[in-house]
Wavefront OBJ file of the C-alpha trace (Angstrom):
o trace
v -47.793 -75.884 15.209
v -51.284 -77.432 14.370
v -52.822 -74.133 16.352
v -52.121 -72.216 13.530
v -53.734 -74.754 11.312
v -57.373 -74.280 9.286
v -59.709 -76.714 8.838
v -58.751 -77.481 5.283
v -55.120 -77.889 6.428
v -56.105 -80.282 9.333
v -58.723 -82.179 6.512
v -55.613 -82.735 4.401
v -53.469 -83.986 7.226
v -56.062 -86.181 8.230
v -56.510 -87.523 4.881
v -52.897 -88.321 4.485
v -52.815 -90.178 8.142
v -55.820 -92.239 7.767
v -55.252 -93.795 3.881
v -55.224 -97.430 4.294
v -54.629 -97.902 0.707
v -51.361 -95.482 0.376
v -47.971 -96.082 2.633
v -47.953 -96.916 5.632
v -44.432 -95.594 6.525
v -45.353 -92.225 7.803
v -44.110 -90.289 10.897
v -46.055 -87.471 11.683
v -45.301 -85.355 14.196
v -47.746 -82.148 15.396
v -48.052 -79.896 18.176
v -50.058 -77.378 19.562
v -49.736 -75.283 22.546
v -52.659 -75.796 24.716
v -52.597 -72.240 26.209
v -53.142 -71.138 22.732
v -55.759 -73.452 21.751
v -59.779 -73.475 22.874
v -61.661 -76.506 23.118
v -63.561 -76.381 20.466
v -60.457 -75.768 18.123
v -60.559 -78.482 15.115
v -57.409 -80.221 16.308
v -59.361 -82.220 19.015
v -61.893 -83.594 16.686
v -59.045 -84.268 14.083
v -57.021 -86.305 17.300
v -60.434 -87.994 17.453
v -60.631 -89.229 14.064
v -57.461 -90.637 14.066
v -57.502 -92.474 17.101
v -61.070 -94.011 15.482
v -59.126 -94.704 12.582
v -57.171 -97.088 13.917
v -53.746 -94.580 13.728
v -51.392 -95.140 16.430
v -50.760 -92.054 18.280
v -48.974 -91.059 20.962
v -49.485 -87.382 23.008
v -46.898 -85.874 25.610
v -48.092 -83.391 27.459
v -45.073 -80.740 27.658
v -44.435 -78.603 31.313
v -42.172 -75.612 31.687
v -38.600 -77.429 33.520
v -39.216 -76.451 37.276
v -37.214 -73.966 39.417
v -34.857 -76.790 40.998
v -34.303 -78.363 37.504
v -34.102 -74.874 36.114
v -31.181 -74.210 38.093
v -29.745 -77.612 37.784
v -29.412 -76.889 33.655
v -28.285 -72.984 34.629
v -25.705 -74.568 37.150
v -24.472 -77.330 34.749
v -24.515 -74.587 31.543
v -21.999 -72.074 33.842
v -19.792 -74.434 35.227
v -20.895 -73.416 38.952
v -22.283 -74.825 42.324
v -26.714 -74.975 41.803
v -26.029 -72.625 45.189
v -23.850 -69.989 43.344
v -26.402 -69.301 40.943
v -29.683 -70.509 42.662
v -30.326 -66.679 42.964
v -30.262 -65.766 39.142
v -32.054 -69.424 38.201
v -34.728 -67.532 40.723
v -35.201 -64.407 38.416
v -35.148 -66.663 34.752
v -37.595 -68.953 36.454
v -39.731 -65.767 37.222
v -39.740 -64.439 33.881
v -39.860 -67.406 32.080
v -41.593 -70.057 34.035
v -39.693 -72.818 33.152
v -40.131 -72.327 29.662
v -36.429 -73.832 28.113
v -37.196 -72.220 24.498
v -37.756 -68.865 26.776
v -35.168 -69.531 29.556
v -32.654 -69.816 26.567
v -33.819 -67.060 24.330
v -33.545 -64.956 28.063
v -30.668 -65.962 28.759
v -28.737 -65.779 25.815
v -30.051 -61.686 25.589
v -28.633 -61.614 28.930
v -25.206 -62.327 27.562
v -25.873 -59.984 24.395
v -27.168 -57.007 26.675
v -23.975 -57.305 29.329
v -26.018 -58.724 32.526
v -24.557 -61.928 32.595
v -20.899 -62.309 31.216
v -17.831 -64.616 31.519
v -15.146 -62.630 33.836
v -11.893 -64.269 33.322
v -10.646 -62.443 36.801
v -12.671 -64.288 38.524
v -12.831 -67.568 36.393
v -16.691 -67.819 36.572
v -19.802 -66.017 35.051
v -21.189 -63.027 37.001
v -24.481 -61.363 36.728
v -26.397 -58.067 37.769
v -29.063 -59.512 39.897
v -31.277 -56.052 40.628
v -30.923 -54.643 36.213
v -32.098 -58.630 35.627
v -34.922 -58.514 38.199
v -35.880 -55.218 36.978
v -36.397 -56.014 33.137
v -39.500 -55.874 31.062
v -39.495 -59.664 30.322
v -43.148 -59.698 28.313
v -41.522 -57.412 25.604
v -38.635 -58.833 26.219
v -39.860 -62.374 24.910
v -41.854 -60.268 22.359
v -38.444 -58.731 20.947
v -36.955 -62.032 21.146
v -39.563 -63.592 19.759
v -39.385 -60.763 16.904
v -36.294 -60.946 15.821
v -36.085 -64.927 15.003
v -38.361 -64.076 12.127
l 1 2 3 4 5 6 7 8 9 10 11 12 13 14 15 16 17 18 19 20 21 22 23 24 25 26 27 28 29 30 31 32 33 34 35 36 37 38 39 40 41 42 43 44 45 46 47 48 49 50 51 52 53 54 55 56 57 58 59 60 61 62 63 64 65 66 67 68 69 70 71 72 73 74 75 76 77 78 79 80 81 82 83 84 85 86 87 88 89 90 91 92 93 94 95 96 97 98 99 100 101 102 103 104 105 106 107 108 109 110 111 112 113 114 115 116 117 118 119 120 121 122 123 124 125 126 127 128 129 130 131 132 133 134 135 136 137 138 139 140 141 142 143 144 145 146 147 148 149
């Protein structure tokens, strides 16, 4: 999470990457979320120095899953047809966008709050579409979110 980084963190990470003199067998990995960071943030320059500095580097953008592969992992995760639960992949895409650290943190308080259980009558998972359309989702992730700490 190099957004969270100061300069003197990002000076010592760059002086670790770029020694020619001290091992070369380093894997580094850091990320930033680009919503999060401006441009004049200190992580550009720092990409800048090492790609000057002769360190191979490699950068993946990253893109929220969307709504058809959204409901191809919800479809695949309940056992059901994409068409059965195209509906609810609908609302989690809505309040998540296609984030999967979101669309799982959302969907596993689903299960804890009682909108979307197993029922063994039926043999399938069953949801409340209208109570899941109708939450708060922005405190929601902010609860979630919360309560990993």
């Amino acid at each position: 999470d190099l957004q969270w980084c100061d300069n003197s963190a990002l000076t010592v990470i760059e002086g670790i990457l770029c020694d020619v003199i001290g091992s070369s067998c380093l894997f580094f990995v850091g990320s930033y979320r680009s919503n999060e960071v401006q441009d004049s943030h200190a992580i550009f320059p720092l990409i800048d120095s090492l790609s000057s500095s002769g360190v191979p580097t490699t950068k993946l953008g990253l893109k929220g899953l969307n709504p058809k592969d959204l409901n191809t992992m919800i479809s695949d995760a309940m056992f059901v047809f994409p068409r059965i639960c195209e509906p609810l992949s609908d609302i989690v895409f809505q309040k998540t966008k296609g984030n999967p650290f979101f669309v799982l943190e959302f969907l596993r308080s689903l299960v804890d709050g009682g909108l979307l259980e197993y029922s063994v009558r039926k043999r399938r998972w069953v949801w409340d579409e209208d109570r899941i359309s109708s939450m708060d989702v922005a405190g929601n992730v902010l609860y979630l979110l919360s309560s990993k700490m």
